[in-house]
C-alpha positions as CSV (number, residue, x, y, z in Angstrom):
1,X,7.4,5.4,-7.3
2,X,5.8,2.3,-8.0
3,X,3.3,0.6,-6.2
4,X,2.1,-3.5,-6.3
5,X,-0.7,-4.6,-4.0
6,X,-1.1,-8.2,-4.7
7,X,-3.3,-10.6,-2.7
8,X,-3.2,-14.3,-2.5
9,X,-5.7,-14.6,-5.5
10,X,-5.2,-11.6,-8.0
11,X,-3.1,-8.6,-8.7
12,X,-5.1,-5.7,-6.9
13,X,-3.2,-2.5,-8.1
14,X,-0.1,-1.4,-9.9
15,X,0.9,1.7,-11.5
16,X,3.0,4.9,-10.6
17,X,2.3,6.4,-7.4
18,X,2.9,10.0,-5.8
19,X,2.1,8.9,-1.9
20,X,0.8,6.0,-0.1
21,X,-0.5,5.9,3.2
22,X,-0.9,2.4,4.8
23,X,-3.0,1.4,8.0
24,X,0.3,0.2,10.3
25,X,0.1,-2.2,13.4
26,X,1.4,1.0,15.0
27,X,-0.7,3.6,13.4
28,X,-1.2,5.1,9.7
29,X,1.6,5.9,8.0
30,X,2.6,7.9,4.2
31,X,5.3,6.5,2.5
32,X,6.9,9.6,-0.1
33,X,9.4,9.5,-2.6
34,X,13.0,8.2,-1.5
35,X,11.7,6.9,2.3
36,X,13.8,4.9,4.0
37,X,13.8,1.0,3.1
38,X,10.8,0.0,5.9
39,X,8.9,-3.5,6.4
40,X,5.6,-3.4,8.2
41,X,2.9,-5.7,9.3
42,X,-0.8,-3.9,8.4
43,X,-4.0,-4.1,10.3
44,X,-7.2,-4.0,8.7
45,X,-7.8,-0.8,6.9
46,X,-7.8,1.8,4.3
47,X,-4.4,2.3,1.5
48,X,-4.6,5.7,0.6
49,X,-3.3,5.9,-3.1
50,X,-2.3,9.1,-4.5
51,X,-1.2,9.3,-8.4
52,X,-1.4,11.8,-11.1
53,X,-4.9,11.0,-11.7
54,X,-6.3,11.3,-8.6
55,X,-7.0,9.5,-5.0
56,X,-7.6,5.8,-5.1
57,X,-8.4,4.1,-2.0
58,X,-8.9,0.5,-1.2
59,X,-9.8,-1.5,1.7
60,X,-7.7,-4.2,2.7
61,X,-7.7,-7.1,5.7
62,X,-4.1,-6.8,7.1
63,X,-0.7,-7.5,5.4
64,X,2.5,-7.1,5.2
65,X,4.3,-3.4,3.5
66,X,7.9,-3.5,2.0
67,X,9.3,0.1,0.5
68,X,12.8,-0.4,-0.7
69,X,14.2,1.9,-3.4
70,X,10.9,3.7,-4.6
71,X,9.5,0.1,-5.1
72,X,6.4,-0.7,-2.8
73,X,5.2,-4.0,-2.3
74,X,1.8,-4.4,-0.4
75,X,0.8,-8.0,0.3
76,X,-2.5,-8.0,1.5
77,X,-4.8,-11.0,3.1
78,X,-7.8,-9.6,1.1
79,X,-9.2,-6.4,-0.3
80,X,-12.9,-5.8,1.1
81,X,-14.9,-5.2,-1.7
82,X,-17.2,-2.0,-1.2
C-alpha cells in the first residue's frame, strides 16, 4: 500500500506501508491491505505507521483520511513536532 501524509506546508511521509492506524473522530482505526474505499475526519493524535522497516509514528493535529484502492491519503492540519 502506499501511504501520503501531506500538510498544508510540506510533504510529511510517503513510502510503502504494511498497516496504518489513524486517530478517527469515532475512535482509532487500522486500515490493511485491500480495505474498503473509506473517508474520515481525524482528531488530534497519533498515525501508527507500520512498513518493512519498522514502526513509524507521528503526531498529527486532525485531518482528513481517504483509502481508495491501496492508495492512502492523510491530509493533516499539522504534525506536532516531538
Amino acid at each position: 500500500m502506499k501511504l501520503t501524509i501531506i500538510t498544508p506546508d510540506k510533504l510529511a511521509y510517503e513510502g510503502e506501508v504494511t498497516a496504518v492506524t489513524v486517530p478517527g473522530s469515532a475512535g482509532s482505526f487500522q486500515i490493511l491491505k485491500d480495505h474498503a474505499p473509506i473517508v474520515s475526519t481525524l482528531e488530534d493524535g497519533k498515525v501508527i505507521i507500520q512498513g518493512n522497516e519498522g514502526q513509524i509514528i507521528l503526531v498529527i493535529k486532525g485531518g482528513v483520511v481517504e483509502a481508495k484502492e491501496n492508495n492512502i491519503t492523510v491530509l493533516a492540519e499539522g504534525i506536532v513536532e516531538e
